[in-house]
N, CA, C, O and CB atoms as a CASP TS submission, in Angstrom:
PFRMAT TS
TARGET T0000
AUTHOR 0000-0000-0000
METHOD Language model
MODEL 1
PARENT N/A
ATOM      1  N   UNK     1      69.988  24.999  71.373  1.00  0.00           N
ATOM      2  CA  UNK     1      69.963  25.456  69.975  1.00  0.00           C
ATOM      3  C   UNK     1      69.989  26.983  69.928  1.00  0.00           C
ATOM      4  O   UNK     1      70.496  27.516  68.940  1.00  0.00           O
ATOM      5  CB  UNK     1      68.704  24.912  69.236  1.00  0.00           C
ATOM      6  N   UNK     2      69.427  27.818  71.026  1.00  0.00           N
ATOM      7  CA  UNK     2      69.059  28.746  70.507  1.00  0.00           C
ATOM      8  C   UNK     2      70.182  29.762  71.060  1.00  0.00           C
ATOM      9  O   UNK     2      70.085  30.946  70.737  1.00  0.00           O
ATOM     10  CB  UNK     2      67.635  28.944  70.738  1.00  0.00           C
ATOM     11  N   UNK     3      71.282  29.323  71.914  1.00  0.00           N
ATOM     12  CA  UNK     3      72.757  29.388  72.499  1.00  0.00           C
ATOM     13  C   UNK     3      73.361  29.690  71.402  1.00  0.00           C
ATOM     14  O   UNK     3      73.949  30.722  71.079  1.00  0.00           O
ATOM     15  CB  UNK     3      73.413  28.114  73.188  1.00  0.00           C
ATOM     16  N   UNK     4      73.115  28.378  70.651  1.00  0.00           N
ATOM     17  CA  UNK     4      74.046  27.950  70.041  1.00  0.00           C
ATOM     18  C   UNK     4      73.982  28.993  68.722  1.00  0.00           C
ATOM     19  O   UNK     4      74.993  29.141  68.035  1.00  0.00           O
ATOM     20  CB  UNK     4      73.910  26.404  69.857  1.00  0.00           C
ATOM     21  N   UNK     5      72.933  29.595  68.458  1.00  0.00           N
ATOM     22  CA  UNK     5      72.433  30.849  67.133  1.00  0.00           C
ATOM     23  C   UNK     5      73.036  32.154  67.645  1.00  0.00           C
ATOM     24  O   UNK     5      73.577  33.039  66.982  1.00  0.00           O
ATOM     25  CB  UNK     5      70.440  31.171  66.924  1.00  0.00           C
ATOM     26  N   UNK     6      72.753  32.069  69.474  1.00  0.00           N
ATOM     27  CA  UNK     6      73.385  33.128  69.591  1.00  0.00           C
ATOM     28  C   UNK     6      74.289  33.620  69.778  1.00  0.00           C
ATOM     29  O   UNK     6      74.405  34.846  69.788  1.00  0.00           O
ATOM     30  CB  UNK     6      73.173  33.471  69.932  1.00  0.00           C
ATOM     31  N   UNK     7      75.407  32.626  70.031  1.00  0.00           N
ATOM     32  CA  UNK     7      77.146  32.541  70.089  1.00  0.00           C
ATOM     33  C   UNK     7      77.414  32.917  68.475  1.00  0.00           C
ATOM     34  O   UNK     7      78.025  33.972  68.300  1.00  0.00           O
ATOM     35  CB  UNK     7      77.922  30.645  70.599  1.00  0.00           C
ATOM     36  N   UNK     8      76.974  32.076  67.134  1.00  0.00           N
ATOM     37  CA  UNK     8      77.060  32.487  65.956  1.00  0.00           C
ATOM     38  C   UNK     8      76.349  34.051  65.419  1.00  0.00           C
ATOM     39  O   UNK     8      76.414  34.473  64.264  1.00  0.00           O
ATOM     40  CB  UNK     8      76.549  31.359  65.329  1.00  0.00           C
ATOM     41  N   UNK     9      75.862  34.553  66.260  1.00  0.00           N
ATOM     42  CA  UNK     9      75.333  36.399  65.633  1.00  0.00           C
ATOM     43  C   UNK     9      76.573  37.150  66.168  1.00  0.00           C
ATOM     44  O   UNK     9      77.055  38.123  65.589  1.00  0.00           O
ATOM     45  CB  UNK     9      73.512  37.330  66.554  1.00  0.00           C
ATOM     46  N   UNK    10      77.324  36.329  67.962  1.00  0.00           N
ATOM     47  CA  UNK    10      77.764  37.455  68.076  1.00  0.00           C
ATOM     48  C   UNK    10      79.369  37.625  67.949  1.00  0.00           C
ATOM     49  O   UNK    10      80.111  38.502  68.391  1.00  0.00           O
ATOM     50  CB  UNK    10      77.241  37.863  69.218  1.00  0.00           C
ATOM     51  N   UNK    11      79.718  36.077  66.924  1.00  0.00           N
ATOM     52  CA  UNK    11      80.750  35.787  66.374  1.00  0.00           C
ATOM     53  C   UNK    11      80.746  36.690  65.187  1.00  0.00           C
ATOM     54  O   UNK    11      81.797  37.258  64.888  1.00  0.00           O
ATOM     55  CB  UNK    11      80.849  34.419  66.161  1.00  0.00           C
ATOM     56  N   UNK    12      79.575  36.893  64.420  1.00  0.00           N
ATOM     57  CA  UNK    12      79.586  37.464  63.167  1.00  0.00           C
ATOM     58  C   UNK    12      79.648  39.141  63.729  1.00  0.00           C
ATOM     59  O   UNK    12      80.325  40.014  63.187  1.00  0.00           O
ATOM     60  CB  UNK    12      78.147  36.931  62.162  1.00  0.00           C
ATOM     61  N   UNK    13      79.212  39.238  64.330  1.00  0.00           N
ATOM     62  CA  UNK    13      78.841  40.747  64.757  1.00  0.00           C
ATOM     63  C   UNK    13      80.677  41.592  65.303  1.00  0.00           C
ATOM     64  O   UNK    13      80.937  42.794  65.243  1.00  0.00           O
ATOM     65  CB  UNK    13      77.368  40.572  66.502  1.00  0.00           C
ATOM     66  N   UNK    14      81.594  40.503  65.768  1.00  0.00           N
ATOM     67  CA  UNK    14      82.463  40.335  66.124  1.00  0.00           C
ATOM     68  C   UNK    14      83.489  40.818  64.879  1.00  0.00           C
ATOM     69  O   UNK    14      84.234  41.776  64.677  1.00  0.00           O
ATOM     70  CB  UNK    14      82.380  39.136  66.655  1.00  0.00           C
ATOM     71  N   UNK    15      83.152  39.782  64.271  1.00  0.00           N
ATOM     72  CA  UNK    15      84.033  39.527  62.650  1.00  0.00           C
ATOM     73  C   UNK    15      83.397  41.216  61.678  1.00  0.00           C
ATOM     74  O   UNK    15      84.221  41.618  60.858  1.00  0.00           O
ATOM     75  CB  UNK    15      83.136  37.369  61.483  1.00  0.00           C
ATOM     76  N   UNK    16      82.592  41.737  61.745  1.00  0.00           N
ATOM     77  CA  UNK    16      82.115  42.212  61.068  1.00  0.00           C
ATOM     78  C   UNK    16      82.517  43.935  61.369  1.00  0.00           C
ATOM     79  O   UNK    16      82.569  44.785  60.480  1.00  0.00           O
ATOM     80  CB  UNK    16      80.864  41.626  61.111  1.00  0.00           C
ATOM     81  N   UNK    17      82.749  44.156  62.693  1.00  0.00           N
ATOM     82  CA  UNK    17      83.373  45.039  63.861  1.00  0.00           C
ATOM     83  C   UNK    17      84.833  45.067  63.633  1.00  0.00           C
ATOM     84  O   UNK    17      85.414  46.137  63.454  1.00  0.00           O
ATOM     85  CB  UNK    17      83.074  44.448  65.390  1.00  0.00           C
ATOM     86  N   UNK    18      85.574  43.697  63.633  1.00  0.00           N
ATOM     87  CA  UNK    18      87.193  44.024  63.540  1.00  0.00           C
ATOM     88  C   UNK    18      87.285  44.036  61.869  1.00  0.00           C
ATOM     89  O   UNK    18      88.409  44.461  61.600  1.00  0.00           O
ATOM     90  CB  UNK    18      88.382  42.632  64.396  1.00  0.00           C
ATOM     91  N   UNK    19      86.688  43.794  60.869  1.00  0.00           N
ATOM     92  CA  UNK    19      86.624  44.400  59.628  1.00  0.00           C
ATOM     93  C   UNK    19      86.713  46.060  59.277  1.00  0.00           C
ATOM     94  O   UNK    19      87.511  46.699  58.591  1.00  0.00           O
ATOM     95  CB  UNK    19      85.461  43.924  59.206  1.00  0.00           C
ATOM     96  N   UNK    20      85.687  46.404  59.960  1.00  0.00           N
ATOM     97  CA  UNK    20      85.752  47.835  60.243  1.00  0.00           C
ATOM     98  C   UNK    20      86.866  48.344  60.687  1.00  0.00           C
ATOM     99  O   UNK    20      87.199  49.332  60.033  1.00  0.00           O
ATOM    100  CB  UNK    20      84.901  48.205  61.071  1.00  0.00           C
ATOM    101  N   UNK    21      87.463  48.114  61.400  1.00  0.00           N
ATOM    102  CA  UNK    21      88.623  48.571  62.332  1.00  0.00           C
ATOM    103  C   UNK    21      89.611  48.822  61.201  1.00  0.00           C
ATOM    104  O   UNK    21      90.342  49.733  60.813  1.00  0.00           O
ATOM    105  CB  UNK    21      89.185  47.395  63.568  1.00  0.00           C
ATOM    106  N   UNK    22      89.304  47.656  60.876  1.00  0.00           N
ATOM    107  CA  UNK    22      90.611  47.385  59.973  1.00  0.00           C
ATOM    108  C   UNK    22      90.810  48.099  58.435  1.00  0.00           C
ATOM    109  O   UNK    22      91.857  48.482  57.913  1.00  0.00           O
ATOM    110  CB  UNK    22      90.627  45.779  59.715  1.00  0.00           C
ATOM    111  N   UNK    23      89.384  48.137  57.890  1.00  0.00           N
ATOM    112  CA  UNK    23      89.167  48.698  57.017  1.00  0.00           C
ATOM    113  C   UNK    23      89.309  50.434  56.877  1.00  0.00           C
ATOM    114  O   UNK    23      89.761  51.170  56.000  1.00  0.00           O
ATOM    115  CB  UNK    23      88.128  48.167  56.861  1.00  0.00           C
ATOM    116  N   UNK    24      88.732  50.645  58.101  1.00  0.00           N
ATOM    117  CA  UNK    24      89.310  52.228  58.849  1.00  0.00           C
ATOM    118  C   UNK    24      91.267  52.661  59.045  1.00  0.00           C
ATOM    119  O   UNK    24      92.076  53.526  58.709  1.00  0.00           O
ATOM    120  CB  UNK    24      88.588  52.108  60.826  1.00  0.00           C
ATOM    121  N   UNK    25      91.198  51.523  59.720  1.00  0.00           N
ATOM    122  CA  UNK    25      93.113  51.934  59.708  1.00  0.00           C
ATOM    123  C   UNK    25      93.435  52.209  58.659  1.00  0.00           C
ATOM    124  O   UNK    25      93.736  53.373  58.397  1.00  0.00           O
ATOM    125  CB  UNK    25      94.276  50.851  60.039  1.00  0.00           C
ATOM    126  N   UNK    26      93.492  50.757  57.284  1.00  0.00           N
ATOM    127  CA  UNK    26      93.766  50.652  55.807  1.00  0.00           C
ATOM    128  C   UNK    26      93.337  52.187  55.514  1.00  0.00           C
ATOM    129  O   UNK    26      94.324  52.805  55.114  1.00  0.00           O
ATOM    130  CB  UNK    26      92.814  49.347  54.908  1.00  0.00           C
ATOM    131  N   UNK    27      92.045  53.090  55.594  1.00  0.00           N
ATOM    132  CA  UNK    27      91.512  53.827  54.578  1.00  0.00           C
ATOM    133  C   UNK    27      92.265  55.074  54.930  1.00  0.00           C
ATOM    134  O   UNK    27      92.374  55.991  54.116  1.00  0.00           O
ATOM    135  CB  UNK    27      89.914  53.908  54.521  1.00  0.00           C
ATOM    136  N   UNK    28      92.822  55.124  56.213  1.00  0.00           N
ATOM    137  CA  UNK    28      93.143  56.273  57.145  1.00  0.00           C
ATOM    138  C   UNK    28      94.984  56.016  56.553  1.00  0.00           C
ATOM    139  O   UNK    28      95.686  57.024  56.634  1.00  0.00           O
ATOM    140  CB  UNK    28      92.587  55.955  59.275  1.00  0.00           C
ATOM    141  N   UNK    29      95.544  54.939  56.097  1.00  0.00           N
ATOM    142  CA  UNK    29      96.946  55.050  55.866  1.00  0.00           C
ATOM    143  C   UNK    29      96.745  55.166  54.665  1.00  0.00           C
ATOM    144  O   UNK    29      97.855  55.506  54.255  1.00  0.00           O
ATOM    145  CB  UNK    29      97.914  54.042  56.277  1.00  0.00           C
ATOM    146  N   UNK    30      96.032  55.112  53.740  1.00  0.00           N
ATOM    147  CA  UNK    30      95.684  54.968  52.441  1.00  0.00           C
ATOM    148  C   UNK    30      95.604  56.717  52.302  1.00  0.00           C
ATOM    149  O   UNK    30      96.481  57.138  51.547  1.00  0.00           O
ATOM    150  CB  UNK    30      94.194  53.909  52.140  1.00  0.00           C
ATOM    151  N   UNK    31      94.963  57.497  52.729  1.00  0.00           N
ATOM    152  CA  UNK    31      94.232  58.656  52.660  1.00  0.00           C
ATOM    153  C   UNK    31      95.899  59.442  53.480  1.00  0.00           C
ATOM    154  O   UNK    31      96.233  60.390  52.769  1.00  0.00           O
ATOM    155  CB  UNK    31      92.332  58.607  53.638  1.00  0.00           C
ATOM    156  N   UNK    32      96.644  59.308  54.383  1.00  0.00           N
ATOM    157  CA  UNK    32      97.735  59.827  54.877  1.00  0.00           C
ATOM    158  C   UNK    32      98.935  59.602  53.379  1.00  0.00           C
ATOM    159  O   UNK    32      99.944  60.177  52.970  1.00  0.00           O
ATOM    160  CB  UNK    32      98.096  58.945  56.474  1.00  0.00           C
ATOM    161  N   UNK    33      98.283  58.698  53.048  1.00  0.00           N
ATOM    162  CA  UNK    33      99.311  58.700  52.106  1.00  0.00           C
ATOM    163  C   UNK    33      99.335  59.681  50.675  1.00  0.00           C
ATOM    164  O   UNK    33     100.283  60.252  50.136  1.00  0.00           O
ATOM    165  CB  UNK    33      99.345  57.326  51.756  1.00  0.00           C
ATOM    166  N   UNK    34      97.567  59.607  50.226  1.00  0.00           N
ATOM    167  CA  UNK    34      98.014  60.266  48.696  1.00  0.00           C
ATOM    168  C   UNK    34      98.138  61.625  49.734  1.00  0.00           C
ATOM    169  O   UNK    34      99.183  62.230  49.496  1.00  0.00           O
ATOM    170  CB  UNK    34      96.589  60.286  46.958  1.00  0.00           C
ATOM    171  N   UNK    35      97.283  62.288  50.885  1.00  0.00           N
ATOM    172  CA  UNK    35      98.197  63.719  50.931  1.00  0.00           C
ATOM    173  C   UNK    35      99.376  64.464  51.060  1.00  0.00           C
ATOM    174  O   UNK    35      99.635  65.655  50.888  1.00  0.00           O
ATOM    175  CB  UNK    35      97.992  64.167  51.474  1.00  0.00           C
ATOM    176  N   UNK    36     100.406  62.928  51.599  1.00  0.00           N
ATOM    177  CA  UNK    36     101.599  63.646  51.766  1.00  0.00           C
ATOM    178  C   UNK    36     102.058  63.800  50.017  1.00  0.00           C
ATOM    179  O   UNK    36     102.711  64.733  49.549  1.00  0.00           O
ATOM    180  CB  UNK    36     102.776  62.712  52.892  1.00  0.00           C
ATOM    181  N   UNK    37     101.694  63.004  49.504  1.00  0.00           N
ATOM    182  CA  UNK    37     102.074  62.808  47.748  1.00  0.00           C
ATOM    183  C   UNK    37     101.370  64.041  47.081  1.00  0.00           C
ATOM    184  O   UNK    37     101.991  64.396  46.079  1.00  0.00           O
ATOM    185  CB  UNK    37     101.332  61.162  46.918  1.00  0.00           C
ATOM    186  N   UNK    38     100.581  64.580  47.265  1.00  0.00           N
ATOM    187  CA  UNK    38     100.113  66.143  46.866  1.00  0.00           C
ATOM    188  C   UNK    38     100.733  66.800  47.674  1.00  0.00           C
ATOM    189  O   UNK    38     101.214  67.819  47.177  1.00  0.00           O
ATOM    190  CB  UNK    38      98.622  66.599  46.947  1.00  0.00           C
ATOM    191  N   UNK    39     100.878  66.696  48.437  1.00  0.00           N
ATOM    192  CA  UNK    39     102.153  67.918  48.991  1.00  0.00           C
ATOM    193  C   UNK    39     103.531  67.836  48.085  1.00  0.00           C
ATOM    194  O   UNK    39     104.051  68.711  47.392  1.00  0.00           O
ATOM    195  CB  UNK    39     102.751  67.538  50.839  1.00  0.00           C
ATOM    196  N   UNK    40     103.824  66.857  48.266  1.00  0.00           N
ATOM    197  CA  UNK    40     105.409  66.883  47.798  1.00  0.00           C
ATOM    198  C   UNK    40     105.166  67.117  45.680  1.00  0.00           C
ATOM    199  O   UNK    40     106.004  67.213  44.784  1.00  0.00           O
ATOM    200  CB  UNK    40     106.409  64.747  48.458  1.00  0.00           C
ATOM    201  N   UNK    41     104.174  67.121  45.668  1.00  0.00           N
ATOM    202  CA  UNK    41     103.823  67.261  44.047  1.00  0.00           C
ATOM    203  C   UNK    41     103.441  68.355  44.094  1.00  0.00           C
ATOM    204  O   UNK    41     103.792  68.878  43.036  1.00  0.00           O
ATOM    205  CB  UNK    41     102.792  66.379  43.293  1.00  0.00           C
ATOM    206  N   UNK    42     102.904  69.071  44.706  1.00  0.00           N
ATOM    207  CA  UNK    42     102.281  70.739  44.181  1.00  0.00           C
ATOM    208  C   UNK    42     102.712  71.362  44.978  1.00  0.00           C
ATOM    209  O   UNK    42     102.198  72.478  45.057  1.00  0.00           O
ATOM    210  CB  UNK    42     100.728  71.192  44.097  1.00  0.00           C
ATOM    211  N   UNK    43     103.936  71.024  46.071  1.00  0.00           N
ATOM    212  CA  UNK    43     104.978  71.618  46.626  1.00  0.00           C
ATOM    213  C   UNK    43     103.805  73.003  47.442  1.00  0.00           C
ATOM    214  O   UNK    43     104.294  73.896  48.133  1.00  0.00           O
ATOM    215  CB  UNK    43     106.370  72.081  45.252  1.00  0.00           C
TER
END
């Protein structure tokens, strides 16, 4: 049982880690993006 709780923390801990990742890439192409768009707008 108590395997079995700890395979599920470090599944979540897992899931919760490649969220981040991912959420970081997204915020980092998100953020590359409006600056090239203020550049090309206030030239």
């Amino acid at each position: 049982m108590r395997v079995s709780g700890l395979r599920k923390s470090a599944l979540n801990g897992v899931a919760v880690f490649g969220s981040a990742i991912h959420f970081d890439r997204a915020s980092q192409a998100f953020g590359r993006r409006l600056q090239t768009h203020s550049e090309v707008v206030h030239g």
